[in-house]
GUZA-898767 format. One record per residue (C-alpha): x, y, z. Coordinates in steps of 0.5 Angstrom, whole numbers, padded with zeros to 4 digits, always signed. Layout:
<rs>
XYZ
...
</rs>
This chain:
<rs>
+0119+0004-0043
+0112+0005-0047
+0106+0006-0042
+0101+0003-0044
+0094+0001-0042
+0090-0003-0044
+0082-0005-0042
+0078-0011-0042
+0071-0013-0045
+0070-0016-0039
+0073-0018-0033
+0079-0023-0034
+0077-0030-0037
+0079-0035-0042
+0079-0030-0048
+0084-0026-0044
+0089-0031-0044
+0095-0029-0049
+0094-0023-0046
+0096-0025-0038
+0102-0030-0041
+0105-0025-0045
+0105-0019-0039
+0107-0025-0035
+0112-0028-0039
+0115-0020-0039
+0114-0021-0047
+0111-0014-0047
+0117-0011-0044
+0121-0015-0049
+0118-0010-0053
+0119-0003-0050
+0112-0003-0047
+0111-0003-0040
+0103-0005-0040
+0098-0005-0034
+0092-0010-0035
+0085-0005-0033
+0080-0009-0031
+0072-0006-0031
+0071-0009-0024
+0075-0003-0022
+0070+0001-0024
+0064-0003-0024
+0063-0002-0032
+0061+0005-0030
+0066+0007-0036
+0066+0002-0043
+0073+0001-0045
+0071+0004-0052
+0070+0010-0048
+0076+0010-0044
+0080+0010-0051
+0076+0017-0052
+0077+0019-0045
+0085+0018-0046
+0085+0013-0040
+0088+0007-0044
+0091+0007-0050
+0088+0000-0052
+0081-0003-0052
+0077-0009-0053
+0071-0009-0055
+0065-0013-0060
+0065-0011-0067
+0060-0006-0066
+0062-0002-0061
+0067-0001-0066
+0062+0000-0072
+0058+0005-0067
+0064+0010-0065
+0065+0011-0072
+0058+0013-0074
+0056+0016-0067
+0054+0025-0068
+0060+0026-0065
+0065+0021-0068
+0070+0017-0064
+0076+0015-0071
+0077+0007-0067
+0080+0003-0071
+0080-0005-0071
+0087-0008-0071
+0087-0015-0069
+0081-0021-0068
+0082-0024-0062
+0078-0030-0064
+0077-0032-0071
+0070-0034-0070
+0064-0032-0066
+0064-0036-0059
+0058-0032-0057
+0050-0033-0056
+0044-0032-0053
+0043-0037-0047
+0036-0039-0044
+0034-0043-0039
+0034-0051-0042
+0027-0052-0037
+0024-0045-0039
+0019-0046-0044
+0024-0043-0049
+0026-0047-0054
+0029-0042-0060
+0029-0034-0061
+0021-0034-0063
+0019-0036-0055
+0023-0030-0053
+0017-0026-0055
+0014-0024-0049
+0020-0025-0043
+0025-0022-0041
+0033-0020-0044
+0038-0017-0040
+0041-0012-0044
+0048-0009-0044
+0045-0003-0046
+0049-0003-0052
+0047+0001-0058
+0046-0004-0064
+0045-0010-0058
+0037-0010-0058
+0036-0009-0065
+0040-0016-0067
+0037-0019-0061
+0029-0017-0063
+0031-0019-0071
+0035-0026-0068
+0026-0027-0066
+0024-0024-0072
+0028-0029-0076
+0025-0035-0073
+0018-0032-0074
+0017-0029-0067
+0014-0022-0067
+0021-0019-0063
+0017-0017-0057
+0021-0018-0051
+0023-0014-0046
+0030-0011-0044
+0032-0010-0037
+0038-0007-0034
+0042-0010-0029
+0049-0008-0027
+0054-0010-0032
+0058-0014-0029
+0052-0018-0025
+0048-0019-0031
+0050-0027-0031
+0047-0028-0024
+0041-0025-0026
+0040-0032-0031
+0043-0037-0026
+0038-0034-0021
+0033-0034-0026
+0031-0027-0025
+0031-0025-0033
+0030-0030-0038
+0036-0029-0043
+0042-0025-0044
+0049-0025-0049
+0054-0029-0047
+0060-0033-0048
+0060-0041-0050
+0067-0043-0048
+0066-0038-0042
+0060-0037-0038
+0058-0044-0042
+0063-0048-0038
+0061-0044-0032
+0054-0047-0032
+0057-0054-0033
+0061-0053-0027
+0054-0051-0023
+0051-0056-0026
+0047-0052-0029
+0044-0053-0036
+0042-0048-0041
+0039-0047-0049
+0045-0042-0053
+0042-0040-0060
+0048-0037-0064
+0048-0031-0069
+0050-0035-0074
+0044-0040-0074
+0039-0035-0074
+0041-0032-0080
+0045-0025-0078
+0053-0026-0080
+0055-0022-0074
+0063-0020-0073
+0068-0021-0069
+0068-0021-0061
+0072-0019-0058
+0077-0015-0062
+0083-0011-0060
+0081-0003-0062
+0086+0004-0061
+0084+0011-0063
+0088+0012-0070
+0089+0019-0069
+0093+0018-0062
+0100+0019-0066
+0103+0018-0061
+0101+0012-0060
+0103+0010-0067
+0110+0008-0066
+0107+0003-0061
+0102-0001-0063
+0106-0006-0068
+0110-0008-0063
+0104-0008-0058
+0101-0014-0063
+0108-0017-0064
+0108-0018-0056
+0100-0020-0055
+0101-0024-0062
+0107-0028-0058
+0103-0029-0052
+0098-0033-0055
+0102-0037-0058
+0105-0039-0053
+0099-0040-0049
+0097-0045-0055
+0103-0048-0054
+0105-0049-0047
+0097-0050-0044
+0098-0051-0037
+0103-0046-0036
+0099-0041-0038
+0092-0044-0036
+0096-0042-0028
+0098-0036-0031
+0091-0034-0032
+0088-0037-0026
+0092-0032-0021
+0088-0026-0025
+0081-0029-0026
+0075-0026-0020
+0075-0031-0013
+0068-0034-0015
+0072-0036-0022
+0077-0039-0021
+0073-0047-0019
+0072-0046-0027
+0075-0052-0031
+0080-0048-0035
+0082-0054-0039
+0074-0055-0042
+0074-0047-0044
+0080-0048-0047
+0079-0053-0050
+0072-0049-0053
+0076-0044-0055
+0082-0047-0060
+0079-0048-0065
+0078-0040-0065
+0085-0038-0065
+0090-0037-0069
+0098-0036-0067
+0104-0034-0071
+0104-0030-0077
+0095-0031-0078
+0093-0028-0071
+0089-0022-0070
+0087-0022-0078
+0081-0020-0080
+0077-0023-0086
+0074-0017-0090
+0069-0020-0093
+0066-0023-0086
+0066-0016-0084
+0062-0013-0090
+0057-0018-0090
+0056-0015-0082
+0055-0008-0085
+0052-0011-0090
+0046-0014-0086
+0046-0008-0081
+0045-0003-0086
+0039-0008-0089
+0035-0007-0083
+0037+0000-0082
+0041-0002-0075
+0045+0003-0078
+0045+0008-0083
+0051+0009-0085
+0055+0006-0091
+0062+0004-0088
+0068+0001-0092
+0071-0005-0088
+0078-0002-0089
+0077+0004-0087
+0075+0002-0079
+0080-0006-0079
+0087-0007-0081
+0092-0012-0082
+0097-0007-0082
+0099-0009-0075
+0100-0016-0077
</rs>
């Protein structure tokens, strides 16, 4: 058996949920892996899982699109490279308060964000209020990681990123009722979040990670098709406060941004270039990078 560890963009939610099926349906030791599941509640995010990658503390990584694009150009440079798209579209958006005076991206001008202190995180979120005709003037606060959510349902901060089918349906379930503004709306082509990423040096690894695709690929499809067993499966790993969450509505939510069998985890490198393309545009990013070079479907 393979040790492998894989870190989580977040703690456990419905995104996750192929992942949890497939460790306990034992699909991973099918494969000669033996997985462990590391949850950033572990350490308080004080370490990213990109950089626990780059710390040889996992071997397997999720993470948005642009920490990827971002390990690849930084001074001292990080070869991750993408091999599976967990979600085929963008379920992420920026979300206000629905009674706050906030109505689109522009009135973000003046209030505050709390930000996950990502490097090309601020510049999206200012260019996203320059779009819709603000002046990209807000004011970026950082909580910890993991109790940026609070801050908005507490009303602490006026915004922040989060996910739809996610913190979205949570709201719901708190009969709480927000504003989303998504990326696609307001003219910025963003990515793929979350994608699973490894260090393409690690040649240790390789031998592996095809058989690790194979096994996540598998868990979901199996979620997709048995969507109440896999519903408790998740349930048991997801944080106390998070387990009244209606699972079923996120699920729901999430679907349509899946894909099984033999087009899971595929990416589309025209979408990718169109996200390069518009961060290079704005000077996001300077440097010029060739989707193929960074993703692969190779694993697929």
């Amino acid at each position: 058996m393979k040790k492998i560890k894989l870190a989580l963009d977040w703690t456990p939610n419905i995104n996750h949920i192929g992942f949890f099926v497939a460790y306990k349906k034992n699909f991973y030791r099918e494969f000669g892996i033996d997985i462990k599941i590391i949850n950033p509640f572990d350490d308080n995010y004080s370490i990213t899982p990109a950089k626990k990658i780059e710390l040889n503390i996992a071997e397997f990584a999720l993470c948005p699109t642009e920490t990827l694009i971002s390990y690849n150009t930084k001074k001292n440079k990080v070869n991750l490279i993408g091999i599976a798209a967990i979600l085929k579209q963008d379920l992420s958006a920026i979300v206000v308060n629905k009674n706050s005076d906030i109505n689109s991206p522009k009135d973000l001008d003046g209030k505050s964000y709390a930000s996950f202190n990502a490097r090309y995180e601020e510049h999206i979120i200012k260019q996203m209020i320059i779009n819709d005709g603000g002046l990209g003037k807000i004011n970026f606060q950082y909580p910890d990681k993991l109790g940026i959510w609070e801050t908005i349902i507490n009303n602490k901060f006026d915004s922040t990123w989060i996910f739809k089918n996610w913190e979205g349906v949570e709201a719901e379930n708190l009969n709480l009722k927000f504003n989303y503004f998504s990326m696609k709306d307001y003219q910025i082509p963003y990515s793929y979040s979350p994608i699973l990423v490894c260090n393409k040096n690690n040649l240790s690894l390789e031998p592996y990670i095809k058989s690790f695709i194979e096994s996540t690929k598998k868990g979901f499809t199996y979620a997709l098709k048995n969507e109440d067993e896999s519903i408790k499966i998740l349930k048991k790993y997801l944080p106390s406060k998070e387990k009244k969450i209606n699972l079923n509505k996120a699920f729901e939510l999430t679907i349509p941004s899946m894909s099984i069998d033999n087009d899971w985890g595929k990416f589309d490198f025209k979408k990718i270039q169109l996200f390069l393309d518009w961060l290079n545009k704005f000077k996001i990013e300077k440097k010029a990078l060739i989707p193929k070079e960074i993703f692969t479907n190779n694993y697929i």
